[in-house]
Structure formats: C-alpha cells, structure tokens
C-alpha positions as CSV (number, residue, x, y, z in Angstrom):
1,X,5.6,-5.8,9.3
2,X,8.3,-4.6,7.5
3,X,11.7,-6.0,8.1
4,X,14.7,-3.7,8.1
5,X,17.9,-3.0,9.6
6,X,19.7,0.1,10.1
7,X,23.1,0.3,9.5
8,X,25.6,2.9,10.1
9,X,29.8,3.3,9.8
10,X,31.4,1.4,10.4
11,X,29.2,-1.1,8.4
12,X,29.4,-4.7,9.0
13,X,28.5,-6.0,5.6
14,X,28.7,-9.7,7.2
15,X,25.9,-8.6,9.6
16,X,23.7,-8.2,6.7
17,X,24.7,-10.9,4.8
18,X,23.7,-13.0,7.9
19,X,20.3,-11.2,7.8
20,X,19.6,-10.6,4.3
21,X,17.3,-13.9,3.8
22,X,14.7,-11.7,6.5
23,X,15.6,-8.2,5.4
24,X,12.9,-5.9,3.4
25,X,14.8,-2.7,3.7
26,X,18.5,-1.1,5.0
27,X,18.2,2.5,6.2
28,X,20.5,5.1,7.7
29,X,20.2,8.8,9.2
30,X,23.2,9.7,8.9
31,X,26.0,9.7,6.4
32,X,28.5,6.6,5.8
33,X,32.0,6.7,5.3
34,X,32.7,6.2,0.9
35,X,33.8,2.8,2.2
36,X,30.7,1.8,3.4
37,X,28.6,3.3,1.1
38,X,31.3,0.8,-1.7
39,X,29.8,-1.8,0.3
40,X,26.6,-1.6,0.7
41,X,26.2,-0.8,-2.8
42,X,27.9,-4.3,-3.8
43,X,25.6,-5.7,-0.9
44,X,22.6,-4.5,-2.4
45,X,23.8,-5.0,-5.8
46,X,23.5,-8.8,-5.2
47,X,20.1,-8.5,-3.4
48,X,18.1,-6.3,-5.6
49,X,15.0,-7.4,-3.5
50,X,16.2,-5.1,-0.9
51,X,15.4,-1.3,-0.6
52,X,17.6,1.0,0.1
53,X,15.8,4.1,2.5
54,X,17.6,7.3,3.7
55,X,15.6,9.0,6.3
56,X,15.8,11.7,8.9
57,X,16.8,15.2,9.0
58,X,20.4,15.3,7.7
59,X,21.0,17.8,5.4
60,X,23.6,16.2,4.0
61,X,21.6,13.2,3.4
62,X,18.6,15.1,1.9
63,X,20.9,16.5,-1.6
64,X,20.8,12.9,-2.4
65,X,24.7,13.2,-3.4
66,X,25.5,9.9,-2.1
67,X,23.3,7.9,-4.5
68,X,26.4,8.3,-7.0
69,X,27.5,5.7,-4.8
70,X,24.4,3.1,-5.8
71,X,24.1,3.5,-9.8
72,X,22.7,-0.4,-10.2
73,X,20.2,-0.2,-7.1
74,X,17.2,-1.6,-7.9
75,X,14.7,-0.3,-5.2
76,X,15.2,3.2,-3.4
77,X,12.9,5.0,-0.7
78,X,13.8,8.5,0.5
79,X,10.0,8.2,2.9
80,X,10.6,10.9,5.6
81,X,13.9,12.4,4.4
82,X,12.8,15.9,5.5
83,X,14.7,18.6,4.1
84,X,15.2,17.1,0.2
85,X,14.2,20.2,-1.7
86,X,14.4,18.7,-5.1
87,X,14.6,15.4,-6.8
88,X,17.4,16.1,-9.1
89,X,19.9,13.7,-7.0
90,X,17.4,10.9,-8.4
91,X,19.3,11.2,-11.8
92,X,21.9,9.1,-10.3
93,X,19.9,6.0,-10.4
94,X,20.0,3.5,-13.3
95,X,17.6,3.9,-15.7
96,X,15.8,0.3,-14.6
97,X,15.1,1.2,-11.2
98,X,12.0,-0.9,-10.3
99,X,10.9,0.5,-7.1
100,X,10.9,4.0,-5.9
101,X,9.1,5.7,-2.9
102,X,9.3,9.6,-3.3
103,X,7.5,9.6,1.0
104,X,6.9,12.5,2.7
105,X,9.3,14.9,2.7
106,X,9.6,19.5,3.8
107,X,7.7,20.7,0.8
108,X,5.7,19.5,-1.9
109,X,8.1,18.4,-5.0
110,X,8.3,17.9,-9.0
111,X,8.4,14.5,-10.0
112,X,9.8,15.4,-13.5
113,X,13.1,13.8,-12.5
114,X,10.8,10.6,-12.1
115,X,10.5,10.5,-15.7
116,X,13.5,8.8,-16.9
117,X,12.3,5.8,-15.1
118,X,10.2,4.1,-17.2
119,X,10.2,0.6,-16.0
120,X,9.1,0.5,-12.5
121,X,7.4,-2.0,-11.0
122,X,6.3,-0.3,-7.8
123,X,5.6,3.2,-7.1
124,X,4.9,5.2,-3.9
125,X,4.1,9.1,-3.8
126,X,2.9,10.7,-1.3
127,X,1.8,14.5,-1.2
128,X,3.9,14.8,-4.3
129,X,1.7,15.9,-7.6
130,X,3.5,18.1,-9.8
131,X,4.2,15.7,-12.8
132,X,2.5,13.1,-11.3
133,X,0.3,12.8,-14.6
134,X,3.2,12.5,-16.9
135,X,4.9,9.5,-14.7
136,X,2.0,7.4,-14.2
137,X,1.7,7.6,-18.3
138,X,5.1,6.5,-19.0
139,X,5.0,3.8,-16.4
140,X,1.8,2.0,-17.6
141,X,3.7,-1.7,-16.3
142,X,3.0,-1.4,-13.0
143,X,1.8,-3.8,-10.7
144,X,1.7,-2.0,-7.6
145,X,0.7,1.6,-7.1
146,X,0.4,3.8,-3.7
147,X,-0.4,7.1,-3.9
148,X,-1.5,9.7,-0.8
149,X,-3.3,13.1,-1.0
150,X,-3.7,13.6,-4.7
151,X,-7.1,14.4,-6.2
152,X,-7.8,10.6,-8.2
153,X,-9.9,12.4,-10.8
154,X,-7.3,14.4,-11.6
155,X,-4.1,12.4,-11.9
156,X,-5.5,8.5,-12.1
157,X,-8.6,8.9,-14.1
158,X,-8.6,6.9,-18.0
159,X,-5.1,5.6,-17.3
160,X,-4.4,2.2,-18.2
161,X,-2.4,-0.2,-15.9
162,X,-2.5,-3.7,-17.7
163,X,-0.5,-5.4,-15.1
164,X,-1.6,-3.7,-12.0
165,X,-2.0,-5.4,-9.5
166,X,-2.2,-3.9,-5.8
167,X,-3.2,-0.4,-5.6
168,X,-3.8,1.6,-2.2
169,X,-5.0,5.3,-2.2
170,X,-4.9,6.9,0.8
171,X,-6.3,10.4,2.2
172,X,-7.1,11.5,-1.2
173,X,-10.2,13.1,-2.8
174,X,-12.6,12.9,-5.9
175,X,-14.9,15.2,-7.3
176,X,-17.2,12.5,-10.2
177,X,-16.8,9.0,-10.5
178,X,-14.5,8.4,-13.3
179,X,-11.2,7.8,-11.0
180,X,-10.8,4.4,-11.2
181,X,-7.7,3.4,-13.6
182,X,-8.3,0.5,-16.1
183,X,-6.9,-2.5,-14.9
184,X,-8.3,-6.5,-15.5
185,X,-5.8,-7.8,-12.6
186,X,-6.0,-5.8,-9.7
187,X,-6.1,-8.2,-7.1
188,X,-5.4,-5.9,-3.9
189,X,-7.2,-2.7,-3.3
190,X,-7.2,-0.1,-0.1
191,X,-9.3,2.7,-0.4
192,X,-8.3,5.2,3.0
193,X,-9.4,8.0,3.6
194,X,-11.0,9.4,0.4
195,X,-13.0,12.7,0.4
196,X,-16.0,12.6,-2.0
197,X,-16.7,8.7,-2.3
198,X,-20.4,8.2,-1.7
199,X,-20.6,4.6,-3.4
200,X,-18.5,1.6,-4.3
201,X,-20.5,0.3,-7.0
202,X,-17.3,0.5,-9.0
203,X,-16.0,-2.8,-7.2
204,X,-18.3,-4.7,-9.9
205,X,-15.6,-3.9,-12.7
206,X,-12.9,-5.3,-10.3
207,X,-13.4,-9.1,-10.7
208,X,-9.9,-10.3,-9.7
209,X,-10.0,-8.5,-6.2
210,X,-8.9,-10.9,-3.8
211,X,-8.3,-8.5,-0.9
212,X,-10.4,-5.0,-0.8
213,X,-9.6,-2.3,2.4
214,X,-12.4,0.2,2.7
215,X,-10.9,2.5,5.7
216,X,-12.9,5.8,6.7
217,X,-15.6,6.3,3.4
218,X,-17.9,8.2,5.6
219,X,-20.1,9.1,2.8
220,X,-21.0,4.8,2.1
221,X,-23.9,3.6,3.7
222,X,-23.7,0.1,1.7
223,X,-21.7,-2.5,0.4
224,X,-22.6,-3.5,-3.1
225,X,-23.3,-7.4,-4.9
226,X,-19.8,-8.9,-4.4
227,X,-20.7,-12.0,-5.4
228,X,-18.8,-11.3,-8.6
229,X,-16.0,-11.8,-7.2
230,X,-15.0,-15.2,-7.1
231,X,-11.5,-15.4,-5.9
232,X,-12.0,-12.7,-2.5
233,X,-10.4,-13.7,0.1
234,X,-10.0,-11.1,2.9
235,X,-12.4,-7.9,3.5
236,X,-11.0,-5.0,5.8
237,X,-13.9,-2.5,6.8
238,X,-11.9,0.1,9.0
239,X,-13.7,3.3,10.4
240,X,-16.8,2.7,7.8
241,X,-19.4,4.6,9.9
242,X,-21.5,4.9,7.3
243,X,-22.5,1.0,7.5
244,X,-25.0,1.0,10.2
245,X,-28.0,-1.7,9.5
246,X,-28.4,-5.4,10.7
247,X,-28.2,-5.9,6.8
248,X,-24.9,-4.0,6.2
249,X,-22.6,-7.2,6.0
250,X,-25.1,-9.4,3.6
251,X,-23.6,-9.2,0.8
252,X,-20.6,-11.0,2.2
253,X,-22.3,-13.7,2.4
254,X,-22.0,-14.5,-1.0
255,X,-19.0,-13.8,-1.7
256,X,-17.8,-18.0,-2.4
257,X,-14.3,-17.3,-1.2
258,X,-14.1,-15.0,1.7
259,X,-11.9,-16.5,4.4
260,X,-11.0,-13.7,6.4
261,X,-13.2,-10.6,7.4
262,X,-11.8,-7.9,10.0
263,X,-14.3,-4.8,10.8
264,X,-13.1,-2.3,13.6
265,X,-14.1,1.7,14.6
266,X,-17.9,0.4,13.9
267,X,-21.1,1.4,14.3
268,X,-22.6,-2.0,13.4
269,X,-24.7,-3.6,15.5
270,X,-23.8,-7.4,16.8
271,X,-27.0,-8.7,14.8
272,X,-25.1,-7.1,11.3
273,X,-22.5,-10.2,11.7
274,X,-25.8,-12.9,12.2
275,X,-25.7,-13.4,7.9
276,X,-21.7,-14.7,8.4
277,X,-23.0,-17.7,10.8
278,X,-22.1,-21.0,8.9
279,X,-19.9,-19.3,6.2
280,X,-18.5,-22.3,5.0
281,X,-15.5,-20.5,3.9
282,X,-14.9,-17.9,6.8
283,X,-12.0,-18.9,8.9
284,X,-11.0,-15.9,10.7
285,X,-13.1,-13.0,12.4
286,X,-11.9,-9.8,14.1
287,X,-13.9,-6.9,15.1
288,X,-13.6,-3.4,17.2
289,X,-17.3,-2.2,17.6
290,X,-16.7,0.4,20.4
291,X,-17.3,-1.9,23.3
292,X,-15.9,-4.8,24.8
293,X,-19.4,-6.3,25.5
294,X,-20.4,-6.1,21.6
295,X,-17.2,-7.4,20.7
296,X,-17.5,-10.1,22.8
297,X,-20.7,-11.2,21.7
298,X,-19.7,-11.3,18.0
299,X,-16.9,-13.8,19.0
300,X,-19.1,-15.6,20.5
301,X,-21.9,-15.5,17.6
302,X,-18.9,-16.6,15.1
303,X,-16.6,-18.1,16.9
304,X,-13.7,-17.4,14.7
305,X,-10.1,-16.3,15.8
306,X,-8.8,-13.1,14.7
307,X,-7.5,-12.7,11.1
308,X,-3.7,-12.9,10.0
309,X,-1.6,-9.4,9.9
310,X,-1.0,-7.8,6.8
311,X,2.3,-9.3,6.2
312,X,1.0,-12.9,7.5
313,X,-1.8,-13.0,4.8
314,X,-0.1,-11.5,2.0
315,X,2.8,-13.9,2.4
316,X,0.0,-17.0,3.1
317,X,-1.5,-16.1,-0.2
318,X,0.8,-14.7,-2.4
319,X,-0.3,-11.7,-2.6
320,X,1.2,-8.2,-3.2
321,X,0.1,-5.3,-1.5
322,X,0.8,-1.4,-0.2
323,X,0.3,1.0,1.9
C-alpha cells in the first residue's frame, strides 16, 4: 500500500523529515500558506523519491498556480484533482520531471503541455487521450507506464519502449491484435479490464515477465505455453471467467519459476488447481472461487498460505510495478 502523509498549514517540516524514510507521497486539499509551500518544496527538493499529489475539489488548487512554488520537483500527481480544466499550470515544472500522474480529473484534457517533458521515467494517464500519441513518442525511456481507458490500438500500437519495464492497462479496449508496444524488458504486466481481448498468445513475445495480472478478459478461455518464461514469479488471475476447465491452470505448471499464484472471482473448478500439487517452486496460494467450501478444499489440496500484497512482493523482489 501506498505510504503518504497529508500535510496542511501550518506544516511541520520536522514531521516529515521524521517520516520521510517510509513516505511514498505528501498530499494536501487545500491550499498552504507561501511559507509552507517554501518548505515543502526544499523538503521535497532533497527527497526527489517522493511525490508530490494535490487532490480534492479546491478550485484554487485545480489552476495549478501553486506549482511556481515547486520548479525542481521531481515527481508530481494531480490523481483526483476535480475541477483542473487545463494542463497549462504543468509548464511550471522543470523540464526533468521524472514522474507525472495526469489522474482523473472533471473533463477529459490535452496532454500537449506533457510535451516538454521528455525524460520521464514513469507515466500515469487516465481518461486523458488527446495528445496522448505524441507524448508516448517523445518519451520512448520509460520504464513504467499506466494508462486507463484509451483504445491500445490506437495510442500504444508500433511504439517502442526499450527500457520499459512495468506496464498496466486498465479498462481499455482494442479492436486487432497489434497493441502491444515493443519492449525486450517488460518484467511486470496488468492487463484490467480490456474490451476486445479474446487471446493472450502475445505473452510468448514477453520473455522477461516476471509478474503478469490478467483481471476481467471475459473473452479468454485459455492460458497459453508459459513455459517461455523462465524468470515468472507471481501470476494474478482476477475475474477471468472465461477459464473454466479442470485443464485451465496447466500450463503453470511449467512455468520453472512461479512462486506465487493468486486466482479470485472464479469459475474454476477445485480439480483445475490438482496440476499445481508438488510445484516445487510454488510457495504461496490464494484463491476466491465463489464459495467458502471450494476455497477451502483448494487450501487443503495445496496447502500453501496466501500470497504477499502488492507492495510486499514488489519490494521482496525488486520489482517495479503500477496500477
């Protein structure tokens, strides 16, 4: 789970300082005083590992005047600050930002004020697409990507991200198959939610996956030969109706490294987890297959306890991810 702190005026800097070693992200709702907003900037300025997120439904907040105040910040999330109406306020960021999460915000916006950044290292959009093209291009050095509600076809398709490495696309759609951006060290993948994917034959390009998240593909009915994939580690199958046979979960059992497997809002049967019995590898099991019984039995069968969090296994291993 994230961890933030929310700070307000008047803002006790030494607070932070205390807490900076756990902190993720400071956020406010509401404006600070041009005092505070000196010294949270010179705060931040020090720990560049920490984002910066305004939120909330402040008008004042949403022009994005008060980023004057923050012109070496390094990472900058405006996620659920409701009334922004345009992106220009972004100019007032350095050049070098790294990380930038245009959330969800009133109205759909242009991301052509994105465009002056051209050396991020994490991106998150969501419901934004106008210019959402043109960013991407110039900002090839990624490693990770997030990206809600856009058409993948259309805005991800033939791009190349040499350094990519986590990528989650969520509540999206795609009309062919040629979506998948080119990439040789994608290592953390979550597919959520995507209208139009029928197959995942696809993950056979991705050989340095070490954590794929299929969540809600009604349309797949299998999983493909993942024993190409030498180095994955942890498997999340989340609302995959589609996956209904006592064979549905084979192929897992060749994949050499798997170590961590959690499958919940199922329609597998308990006799689709037999193939997983005396996975050398497999440490940890959870499952949700609509019934306490069934669940049961499948602890039972395995014998496994329940799989790290997010933030648990992506610190364990190393691992960057997104949501």
């Amino acid at each position: 789970m994230e961890r933030f702190a929310i700070v307000e005026s008047p803002l006790d800097v030494e607070l932070l300082k205390a807490e900076r070693a756990t902190l993720d992200t400071v956020q406010f709702d509401k404006p600070l005083s041009d005092r505070d907003y000196r010294a949270l900037a010179a705060f931040l300025e020090d720990n560049p590992d920490i984002t910066l997120r305004a939120y909330g439904f402040d008008r004042e907040l949403a022009s994005l005047e008060f980023l004057r105040w923050f012109p070496d910040l390094a990472s900058f999330s405006l996620d659920g600050l409701h009334w922004v109406d345009n992106l220009e306020g972004l100019r007032k960021l350095p050049a070098d930002l790294r990380c930038i999460d245009v959330g969800q915000t009133q109205k759909s916006l242009d991301l052509r004020p994105l465009m002056r950044f051209k050396r991020l290292r994490k991106l998150r959009i969501q419901r934004h697409s106008k210019s959402l093209t043109e960013l991407l291009q110039v900002n090839q050095q990624l490693q990770a990507l997030a990206l809600w509600n856009c058409t993948l076809d259309k805005f991800l398709g033939g791009i190349e991200f040499p350094e990519l490495e986590a990528l989650a696309l969520t509540l999206g759609s795609c009309k062919s198959n040629i979506w998948l951006p080119r990439t040789e060290m994608l290592c953390y993948l979550a597919l959520r939610g995507i209208r139009g994917v029928a197959e995942v034959g696809f993950l056979d390009e991705l050989r340095s996956l070490q954590w794929l998240w299929l969540d809600g593909l009604a349309k797949v009915s299998r999983l493909p030969d993942l024993s190409w994939h030498p180095e994955l580690m942890r498997v999340d199958l989340t609302e995959m109706r589609g996956l209904r046979g006592v064979d549905s979960l084979e192929p897992l059992r060749r994949v050499p490294k798997l170590e961590e497997l959690l499958v919940t809002e199922s329609k597998l049967p308990v006799e689709a987890f037999r193939p997983l019995v005396g996975m050398p590898s497999l440490r940890r099991v959870g499952v949700g297959l609509g019934s306490q019984r069934r669940n049961e039995e499948v602890k039972k069968l395995l014998a496994k306890p329940a799989p790290d969090s997010l933030d648990q296994f992506s610190n364990r291993v190393g691992l960057i991810y997104t949501l």
